[in-house]
RODO-2510 file (C-alpha; in nm, 4 decimals, decimal comma):
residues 392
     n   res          X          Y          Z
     1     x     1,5968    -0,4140    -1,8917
     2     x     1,4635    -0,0621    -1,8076
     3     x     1,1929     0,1287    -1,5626
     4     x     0,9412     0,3607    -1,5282
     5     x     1,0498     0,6528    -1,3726
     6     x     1,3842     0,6195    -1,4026
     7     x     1,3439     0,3010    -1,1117
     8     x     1,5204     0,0100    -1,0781
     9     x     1,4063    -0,3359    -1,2089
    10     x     1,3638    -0,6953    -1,0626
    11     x     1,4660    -0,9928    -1,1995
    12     x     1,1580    -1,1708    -1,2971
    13     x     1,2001    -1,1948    -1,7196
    14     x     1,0221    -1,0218    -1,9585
    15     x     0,7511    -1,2475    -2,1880
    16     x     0,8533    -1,4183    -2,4903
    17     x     0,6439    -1,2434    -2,7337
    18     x     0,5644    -1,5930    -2,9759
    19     x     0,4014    -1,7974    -2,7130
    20     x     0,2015    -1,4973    -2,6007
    21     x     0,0388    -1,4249    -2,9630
    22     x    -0,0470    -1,7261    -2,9241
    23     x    -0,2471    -1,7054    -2,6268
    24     x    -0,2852    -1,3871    -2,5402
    25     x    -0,6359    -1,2502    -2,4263
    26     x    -0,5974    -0,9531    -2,2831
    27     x    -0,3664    -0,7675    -2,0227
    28     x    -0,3191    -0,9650    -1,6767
    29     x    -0,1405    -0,9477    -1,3633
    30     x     0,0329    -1,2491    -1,2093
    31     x     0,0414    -1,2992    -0,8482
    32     x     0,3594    -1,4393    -0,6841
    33     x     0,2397    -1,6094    -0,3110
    34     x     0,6245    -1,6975    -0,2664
    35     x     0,6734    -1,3443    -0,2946
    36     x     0,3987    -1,2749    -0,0301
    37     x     0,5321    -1,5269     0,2091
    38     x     0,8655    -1,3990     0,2093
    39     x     0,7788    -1,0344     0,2815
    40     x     0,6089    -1,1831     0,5843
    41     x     0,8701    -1,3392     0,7075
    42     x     1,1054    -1,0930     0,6459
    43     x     0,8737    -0,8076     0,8110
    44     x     0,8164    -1,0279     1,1343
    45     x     1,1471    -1,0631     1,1271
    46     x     1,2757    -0,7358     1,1248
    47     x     1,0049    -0,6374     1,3779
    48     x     0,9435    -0,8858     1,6203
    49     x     0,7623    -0,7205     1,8768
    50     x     0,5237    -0,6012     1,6035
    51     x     0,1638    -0,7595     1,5153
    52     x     0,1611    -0,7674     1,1560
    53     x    -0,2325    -0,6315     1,0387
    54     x    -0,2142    -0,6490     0,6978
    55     x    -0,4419    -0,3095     0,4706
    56     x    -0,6366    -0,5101     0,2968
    57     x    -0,6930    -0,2401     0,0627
    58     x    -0,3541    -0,2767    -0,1052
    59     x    -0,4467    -0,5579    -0,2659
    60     x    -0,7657    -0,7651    -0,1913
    61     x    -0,7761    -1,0369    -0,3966
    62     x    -0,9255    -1,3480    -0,2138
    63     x    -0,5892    -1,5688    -0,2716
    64     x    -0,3450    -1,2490    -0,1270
    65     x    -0,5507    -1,2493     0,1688
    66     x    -0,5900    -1,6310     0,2101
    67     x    -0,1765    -1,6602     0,2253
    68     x    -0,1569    -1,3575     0,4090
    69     x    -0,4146    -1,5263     0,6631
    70     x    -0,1684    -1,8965     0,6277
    71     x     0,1284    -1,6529     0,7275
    72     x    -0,0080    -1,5739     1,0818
    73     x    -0,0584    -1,2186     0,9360
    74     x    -0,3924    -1,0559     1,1162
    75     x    -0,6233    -0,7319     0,8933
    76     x    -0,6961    -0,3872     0,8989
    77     x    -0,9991    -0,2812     0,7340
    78     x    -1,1537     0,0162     0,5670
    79     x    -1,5193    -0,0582     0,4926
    80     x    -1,8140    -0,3409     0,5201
    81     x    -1,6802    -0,5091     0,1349
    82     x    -1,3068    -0,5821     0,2775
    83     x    -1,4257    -0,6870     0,6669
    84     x    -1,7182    -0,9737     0,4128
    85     x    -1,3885    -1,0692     0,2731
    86     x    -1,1877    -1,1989     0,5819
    87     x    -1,5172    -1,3158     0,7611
    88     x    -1,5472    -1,5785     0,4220
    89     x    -1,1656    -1,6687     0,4808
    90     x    -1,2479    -1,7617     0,8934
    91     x    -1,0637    -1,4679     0,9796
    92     x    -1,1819    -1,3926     1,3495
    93     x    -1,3059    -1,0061     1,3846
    94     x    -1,2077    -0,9722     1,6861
    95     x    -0,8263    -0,9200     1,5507
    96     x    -0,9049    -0,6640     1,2355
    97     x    -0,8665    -0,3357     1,3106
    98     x    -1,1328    -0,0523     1,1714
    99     x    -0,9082     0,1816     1,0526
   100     x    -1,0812     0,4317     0,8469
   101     x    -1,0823     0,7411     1,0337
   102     x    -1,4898     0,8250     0,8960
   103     x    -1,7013     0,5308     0,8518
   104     x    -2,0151     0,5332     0,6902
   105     x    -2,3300     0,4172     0,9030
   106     x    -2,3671     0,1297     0,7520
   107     x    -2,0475     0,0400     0,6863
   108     x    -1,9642     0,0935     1,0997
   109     x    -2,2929    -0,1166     1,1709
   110     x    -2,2164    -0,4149     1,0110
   111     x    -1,8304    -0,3971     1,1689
   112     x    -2,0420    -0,3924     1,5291
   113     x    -2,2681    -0,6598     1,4728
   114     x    -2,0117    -0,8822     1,3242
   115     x    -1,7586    -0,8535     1,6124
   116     x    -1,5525    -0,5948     1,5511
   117     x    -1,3864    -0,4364     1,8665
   118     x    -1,1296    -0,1438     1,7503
   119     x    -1,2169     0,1590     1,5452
   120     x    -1,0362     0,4553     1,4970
   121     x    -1,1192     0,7970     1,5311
   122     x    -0,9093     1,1244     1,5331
   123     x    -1,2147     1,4055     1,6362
   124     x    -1,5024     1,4203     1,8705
   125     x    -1,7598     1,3628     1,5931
   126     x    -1,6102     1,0471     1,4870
   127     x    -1,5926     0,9275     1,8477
   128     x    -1,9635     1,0233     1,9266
   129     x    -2,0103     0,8302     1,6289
   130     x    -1,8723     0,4928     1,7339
   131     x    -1,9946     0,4975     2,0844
   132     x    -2,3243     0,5500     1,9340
   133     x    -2,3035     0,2235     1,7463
   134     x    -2,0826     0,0639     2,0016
   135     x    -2,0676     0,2055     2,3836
   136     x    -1,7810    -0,0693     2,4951
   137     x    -1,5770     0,0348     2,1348
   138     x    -1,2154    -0,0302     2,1934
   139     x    -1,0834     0,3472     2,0228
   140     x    -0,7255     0,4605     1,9386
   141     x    -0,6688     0,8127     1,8154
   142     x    -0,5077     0,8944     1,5089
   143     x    -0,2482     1,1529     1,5553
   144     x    -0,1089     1,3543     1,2618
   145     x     0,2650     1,3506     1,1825
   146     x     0,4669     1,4361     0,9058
   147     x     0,4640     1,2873     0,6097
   148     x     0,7749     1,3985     0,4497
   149     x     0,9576     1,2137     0,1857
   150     x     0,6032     1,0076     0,0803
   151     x     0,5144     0,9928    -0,2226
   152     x     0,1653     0,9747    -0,1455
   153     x     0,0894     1,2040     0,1471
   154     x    -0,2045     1,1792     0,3813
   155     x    -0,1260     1,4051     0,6821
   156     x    -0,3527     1,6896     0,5188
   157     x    -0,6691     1,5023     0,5107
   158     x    -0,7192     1,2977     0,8321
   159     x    -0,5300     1,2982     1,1973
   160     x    -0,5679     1,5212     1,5223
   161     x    -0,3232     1,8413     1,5356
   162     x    -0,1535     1,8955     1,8522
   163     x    -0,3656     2,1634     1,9861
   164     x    -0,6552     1,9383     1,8915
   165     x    -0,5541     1,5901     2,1226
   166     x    -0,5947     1,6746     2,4930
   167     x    -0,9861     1,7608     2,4236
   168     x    -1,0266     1,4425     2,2359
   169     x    -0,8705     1,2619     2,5525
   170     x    -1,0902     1,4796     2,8118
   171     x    -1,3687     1,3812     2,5973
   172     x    -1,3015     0,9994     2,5889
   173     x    -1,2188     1,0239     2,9940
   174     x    -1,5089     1,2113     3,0927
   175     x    -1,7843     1,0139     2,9221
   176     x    -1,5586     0,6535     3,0659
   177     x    -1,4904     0,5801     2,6993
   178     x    -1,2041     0,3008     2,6149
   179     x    -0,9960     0,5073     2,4494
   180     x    -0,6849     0,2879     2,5102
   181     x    -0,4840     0,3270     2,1729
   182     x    -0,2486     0,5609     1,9698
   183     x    -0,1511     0,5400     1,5592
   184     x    -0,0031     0,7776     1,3125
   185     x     0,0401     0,7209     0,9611
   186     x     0,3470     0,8044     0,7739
   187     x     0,2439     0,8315     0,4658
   188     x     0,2247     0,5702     0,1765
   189     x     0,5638     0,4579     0,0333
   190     x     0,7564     0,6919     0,2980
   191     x     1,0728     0,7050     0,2198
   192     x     1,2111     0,9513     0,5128
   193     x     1,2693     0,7057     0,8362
   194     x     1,2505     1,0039     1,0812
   195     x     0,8316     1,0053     1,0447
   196     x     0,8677     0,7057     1,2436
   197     x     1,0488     0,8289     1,4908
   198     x     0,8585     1,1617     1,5302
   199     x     0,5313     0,9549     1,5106
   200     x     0,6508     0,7026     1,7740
   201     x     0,7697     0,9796     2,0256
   202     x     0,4591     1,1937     1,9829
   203     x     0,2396     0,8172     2,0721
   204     x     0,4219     0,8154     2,3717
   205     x     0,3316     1,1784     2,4834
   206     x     0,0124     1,0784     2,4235
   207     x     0,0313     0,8063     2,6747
   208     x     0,1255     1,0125     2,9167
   209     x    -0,1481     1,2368     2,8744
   210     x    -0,4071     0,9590     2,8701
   211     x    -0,2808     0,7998     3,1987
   212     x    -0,2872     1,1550     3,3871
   213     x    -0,6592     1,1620     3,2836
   214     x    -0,7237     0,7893     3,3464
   215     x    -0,7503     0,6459     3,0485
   216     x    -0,5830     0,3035     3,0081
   217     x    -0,3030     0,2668     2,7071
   218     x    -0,2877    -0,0777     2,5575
   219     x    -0,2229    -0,0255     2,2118
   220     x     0,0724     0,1110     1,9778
   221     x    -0,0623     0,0933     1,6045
   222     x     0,2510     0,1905     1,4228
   223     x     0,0233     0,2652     1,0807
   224     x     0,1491     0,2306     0,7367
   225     x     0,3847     0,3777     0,4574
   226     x     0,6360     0,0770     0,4964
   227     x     0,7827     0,1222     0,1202
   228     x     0,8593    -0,0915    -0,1557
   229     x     1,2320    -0,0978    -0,1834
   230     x     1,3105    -0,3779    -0,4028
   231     x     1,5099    -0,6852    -0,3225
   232     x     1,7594    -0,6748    -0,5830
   233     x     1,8423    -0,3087    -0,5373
   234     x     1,8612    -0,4340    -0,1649
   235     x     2,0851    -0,6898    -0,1905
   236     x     2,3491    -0,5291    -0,4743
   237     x     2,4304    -0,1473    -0,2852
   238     x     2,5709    -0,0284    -0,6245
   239     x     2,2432     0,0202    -0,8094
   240     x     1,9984     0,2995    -0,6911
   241     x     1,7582     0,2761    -0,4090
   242     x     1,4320     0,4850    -0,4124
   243     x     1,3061     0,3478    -0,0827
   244     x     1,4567     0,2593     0,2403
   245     x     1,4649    -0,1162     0,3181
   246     x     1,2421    -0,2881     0,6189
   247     x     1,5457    -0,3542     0,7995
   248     x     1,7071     0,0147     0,7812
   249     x     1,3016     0,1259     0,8809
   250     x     1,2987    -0,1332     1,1789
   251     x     1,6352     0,0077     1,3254
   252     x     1,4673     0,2749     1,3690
   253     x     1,1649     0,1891     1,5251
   254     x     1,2668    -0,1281     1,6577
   255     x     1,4760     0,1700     1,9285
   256     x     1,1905     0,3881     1,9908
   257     x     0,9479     0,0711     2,1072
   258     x     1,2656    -0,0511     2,3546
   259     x     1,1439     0,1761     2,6367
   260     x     0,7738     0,0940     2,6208
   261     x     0,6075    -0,1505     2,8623
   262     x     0,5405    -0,5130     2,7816
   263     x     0,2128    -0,4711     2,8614
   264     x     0,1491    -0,2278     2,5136
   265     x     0,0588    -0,4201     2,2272
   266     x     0,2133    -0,3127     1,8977
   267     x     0,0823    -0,3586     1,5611
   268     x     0,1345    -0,2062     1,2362
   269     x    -0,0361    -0,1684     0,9154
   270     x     0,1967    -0,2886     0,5768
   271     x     0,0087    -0,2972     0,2683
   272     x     0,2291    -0,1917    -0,0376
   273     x     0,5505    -0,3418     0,1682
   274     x     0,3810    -0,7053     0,1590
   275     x     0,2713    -0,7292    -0,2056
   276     x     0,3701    -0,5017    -0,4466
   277     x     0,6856    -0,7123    -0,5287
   278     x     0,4755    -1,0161    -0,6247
   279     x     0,2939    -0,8404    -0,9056
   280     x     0,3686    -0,8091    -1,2928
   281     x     0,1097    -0,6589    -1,5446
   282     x     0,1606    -0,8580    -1,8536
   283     x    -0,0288    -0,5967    -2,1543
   284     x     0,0229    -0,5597    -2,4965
   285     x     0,1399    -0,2501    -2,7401
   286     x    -0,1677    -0,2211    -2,9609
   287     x     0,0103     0,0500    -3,1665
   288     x     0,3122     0,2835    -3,2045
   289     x     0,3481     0,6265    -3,3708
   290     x     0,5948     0,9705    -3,2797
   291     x     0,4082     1,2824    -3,1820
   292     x     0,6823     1,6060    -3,2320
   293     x     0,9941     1,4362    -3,0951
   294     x     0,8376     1,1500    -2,8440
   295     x     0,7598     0,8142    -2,9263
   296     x     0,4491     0,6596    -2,8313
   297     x     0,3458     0,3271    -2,7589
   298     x    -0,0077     0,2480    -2,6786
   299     x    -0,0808    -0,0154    -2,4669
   300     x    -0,3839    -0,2120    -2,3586
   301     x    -0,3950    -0,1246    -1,9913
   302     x    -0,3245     0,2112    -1,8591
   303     x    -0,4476     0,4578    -1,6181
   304     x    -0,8058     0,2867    -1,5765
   305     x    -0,6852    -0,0677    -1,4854
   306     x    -0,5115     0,0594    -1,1466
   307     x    -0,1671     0,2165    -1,2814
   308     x    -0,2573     0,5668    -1,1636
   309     x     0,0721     0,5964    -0,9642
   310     x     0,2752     0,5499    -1,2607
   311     x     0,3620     0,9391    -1,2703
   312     x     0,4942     0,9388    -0,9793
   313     x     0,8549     0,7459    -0,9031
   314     x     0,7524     0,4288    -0,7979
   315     x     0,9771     0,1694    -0,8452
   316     x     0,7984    -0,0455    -1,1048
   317     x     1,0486    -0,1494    -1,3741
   318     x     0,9024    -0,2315    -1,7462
   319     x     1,0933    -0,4461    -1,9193
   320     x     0,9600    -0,5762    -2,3259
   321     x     1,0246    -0,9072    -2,5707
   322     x     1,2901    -0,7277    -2,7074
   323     x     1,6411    -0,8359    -2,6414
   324     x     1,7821    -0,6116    -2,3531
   325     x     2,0725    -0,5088    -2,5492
   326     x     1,8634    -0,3694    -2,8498
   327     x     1,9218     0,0025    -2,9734
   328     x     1,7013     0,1741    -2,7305
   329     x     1,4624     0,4467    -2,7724
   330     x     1,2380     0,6705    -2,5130
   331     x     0,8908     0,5609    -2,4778
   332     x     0,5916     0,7349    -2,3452
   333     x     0,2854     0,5121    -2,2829
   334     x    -0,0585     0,5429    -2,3934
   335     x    -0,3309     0,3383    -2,2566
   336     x    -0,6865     0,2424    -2,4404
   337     x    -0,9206     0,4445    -2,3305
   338     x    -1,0380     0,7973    -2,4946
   339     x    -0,9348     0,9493    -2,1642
   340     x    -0,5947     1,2002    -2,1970
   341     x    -0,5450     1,1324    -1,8435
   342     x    -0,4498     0,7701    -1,9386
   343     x    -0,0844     0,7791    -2,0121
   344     x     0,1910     0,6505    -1,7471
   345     x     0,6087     0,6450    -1,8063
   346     x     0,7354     0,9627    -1,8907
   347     x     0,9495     0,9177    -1,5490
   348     x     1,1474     1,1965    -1,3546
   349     x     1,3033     1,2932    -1,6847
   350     x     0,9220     1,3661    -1,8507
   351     x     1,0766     1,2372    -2,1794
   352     x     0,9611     0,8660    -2,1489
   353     x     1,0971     0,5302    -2,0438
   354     x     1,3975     0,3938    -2,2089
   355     x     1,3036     0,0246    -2,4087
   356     x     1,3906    -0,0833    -2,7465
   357     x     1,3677     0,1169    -3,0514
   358     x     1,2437    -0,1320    -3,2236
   359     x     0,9193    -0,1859    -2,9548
   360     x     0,5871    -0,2226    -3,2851
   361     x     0,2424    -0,3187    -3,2411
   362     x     0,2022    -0,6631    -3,1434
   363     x     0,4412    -0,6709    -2,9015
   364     x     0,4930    -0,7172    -2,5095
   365     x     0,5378    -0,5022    -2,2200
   366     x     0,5630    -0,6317    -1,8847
   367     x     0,5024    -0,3935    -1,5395
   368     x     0,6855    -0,5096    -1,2597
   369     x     0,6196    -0,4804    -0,9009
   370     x     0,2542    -0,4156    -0,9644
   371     x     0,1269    -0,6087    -0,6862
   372     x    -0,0290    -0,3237    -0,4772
   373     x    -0,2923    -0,0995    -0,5310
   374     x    -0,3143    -0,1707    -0,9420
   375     x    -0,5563    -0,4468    -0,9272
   376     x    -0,8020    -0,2947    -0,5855
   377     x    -0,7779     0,0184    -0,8195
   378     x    -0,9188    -0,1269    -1,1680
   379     x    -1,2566     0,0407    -1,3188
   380     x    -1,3749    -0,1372    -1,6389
   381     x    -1,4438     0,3055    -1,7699
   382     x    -1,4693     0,3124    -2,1704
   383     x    -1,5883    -0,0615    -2,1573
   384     x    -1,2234    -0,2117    -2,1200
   385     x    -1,2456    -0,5282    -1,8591
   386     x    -1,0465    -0,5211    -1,5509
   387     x    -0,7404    -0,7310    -1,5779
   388     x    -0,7454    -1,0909    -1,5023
   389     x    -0,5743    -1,1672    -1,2051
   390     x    -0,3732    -1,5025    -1,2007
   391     x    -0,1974    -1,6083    -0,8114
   392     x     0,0648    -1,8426    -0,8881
***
């Protein structure tokens, strides 16, 4: 059993490669809900004074959100398609969060006029913006804060700079707005628990400044970036850990939020940390060859059916229907389309992914821990379908 980028795998088996061929219709991923229920738990649990909201963007899928809803877990939205989505599961609005910090007319129209009370904003503009739709808008102000040790940054593109808050507050007080909330986002699949920390401590400066200008703080929206660090690596301390667990992350936080008041209510904003463990992308190699020194193995799902972070060191193990202790080779992937941008597993070492040398067309790959962000980003480019999506 091997990985992509030189990660650590989970336990779920690799496909038998007969039954398949006999069966087999094109790539799919398979949804654990088990899996989903017990990173609820296990979140609540290591952060009990925290309000779940779960970014529905990770992974939308109508069945991920209807056992998220079962769990007790409450939404966070980004536009008009994924707020339609929780109003046809019952999911009351007055409990999802608006947190894209610039939303499009419409998109902010049809979050007012369906009940929507809390929107983000982190400038003037975007504030002016809300009001306009909504004059009794519940806000909270994004702050920025470091984002080191993510993979996937975000602290360049949105959040207010410190020089750039106290106006935003002045603006909010004078004009009697309800700007009664702070956030911060870490950065997706953070690995560095300080950005807590500095985010949490630089929310409760905030604060401060808000109540000297009489605004009213209610709200502590502890963002996202809670990684993926999977359970087996958790549970056996031997084998390599990419990403800090929820537990190690909650000590952390779980000692900056001791000292705030009872009456601020704290959410957060887990995506990748609730379902990316519940995924596997079953595909098939559709041919092999060796280009200079690297072996190849193309595949029949790739960049364009939502596996663009597979360059980066995710942990998302790939395991074949090849015994595990075959002679093993290095394997870069190829995906279908005509696109050279569609090729994933080269790994830290940029020489490929180690499976078995004898991997041939025909045969079985299986992507683990694909449960976030592969299926909400699937195209159908070059005319390949999206994968099928089955929630076990």
């Amino acid at each position: 059993m091997n990985s992509l980028a030189q990660a650590n795998s989970t336990p779920a088996l690799s496909p038998s490669a007969s039954p398949l061929q006999a069966t087999y219709s094109g790539p799919k991923i398979i949804i654990d809900s088990a899996v989903i229920r017990r990173q609820a738990k296990r979140f609540n649990r290591a952060l009990p004074r925290v309000q779940a909201h779960y970014a529905v963007k990770a992974n939308p899928h109508p069945e991920v959100l209807r056992t998220l809803h079962n769990c007790g877990v409450k939404f966070e939205i980004a536009s008009k398609s994924e707020l339609e989505m929780l109003l046809a599961l019952g999911v009351d609005p007055k409990g999802v969060f608006y947190s894209n910090p610039f939303k499009g007319p419409s998109h902010l129209a049809y979050a007012v006029e369906n009940g929507v009370q809390w929107y983000v904003v982190d400038c003037i503009e975007e504030m002016d913006k809300v009001l306009a739709a909504k004059p009794d808008a519940s806000l909270y102000l994004r702050l920025y804060t470091s984002n080191k040790g993510s993979l996937w940054p975000l602290s360049s593109k949105f959040g207010a700079a410190v020089d750039e808050v106290q106006p935003i507050l002045e603006n909010a007080a004078a004009r009697g707005a309800d700007l009664a909330g702070v956030t911060f986002h870490v950065g997706s699949q953070c690995t560095n628990t300080e950005n807590w920390q500095t985010g949490i401590r630089a929310a409760k400066d905030c604060f401060a400044a808000m109540s000297a200008l009489g605004l009213k703080p209610r709200l502590l929206n502890l963002g996202g970036g809670y990684p993926m660090a999977p359970s087996e690596i958790i549970e056996n301390p031997t084998k390599q850990q990419l990403a800090p667990s929820i537990e190690t992350i909650a000590e952390v936080i779980n000692q900056e939020l001791a000292d705030l008041p009872d009456d601020i209510e704290i959410i957060a904003e887990p995506g990748r940390y609730m379902v990316a463990e519940a995924g596997r992308l079953i595909c098939q190699v559709i041919g092999t060859t060796t280009r200079g020194q690297d072996r190849w193995a193309y595949v029949d799902a790739g960049f364009y059916h939502g596996l663009m972070e597979l360059g980066d060191a995710f942990d998302t193990a790939v395991t074949s229907n090849h015994a595990d202790n075959d002679p093993q080779a290095l394997w870069t992937f190829g995906g279908p389309t005509c696109d050279s941008v569609d090729v994933f597993g080269k790994g830290a070492n940029g020489k490929g992914t180690p499976l078995s040398a004898n991997l041939r067309s025909g045969d079985f790959i299986t992507l683990h821990n694909t449960g976030a962000y592969v299926y909400a980003c699937g195209t159908q480019f070059n005319g390949f379908e999206a994968l099928e999506v089955v929630v076990i």
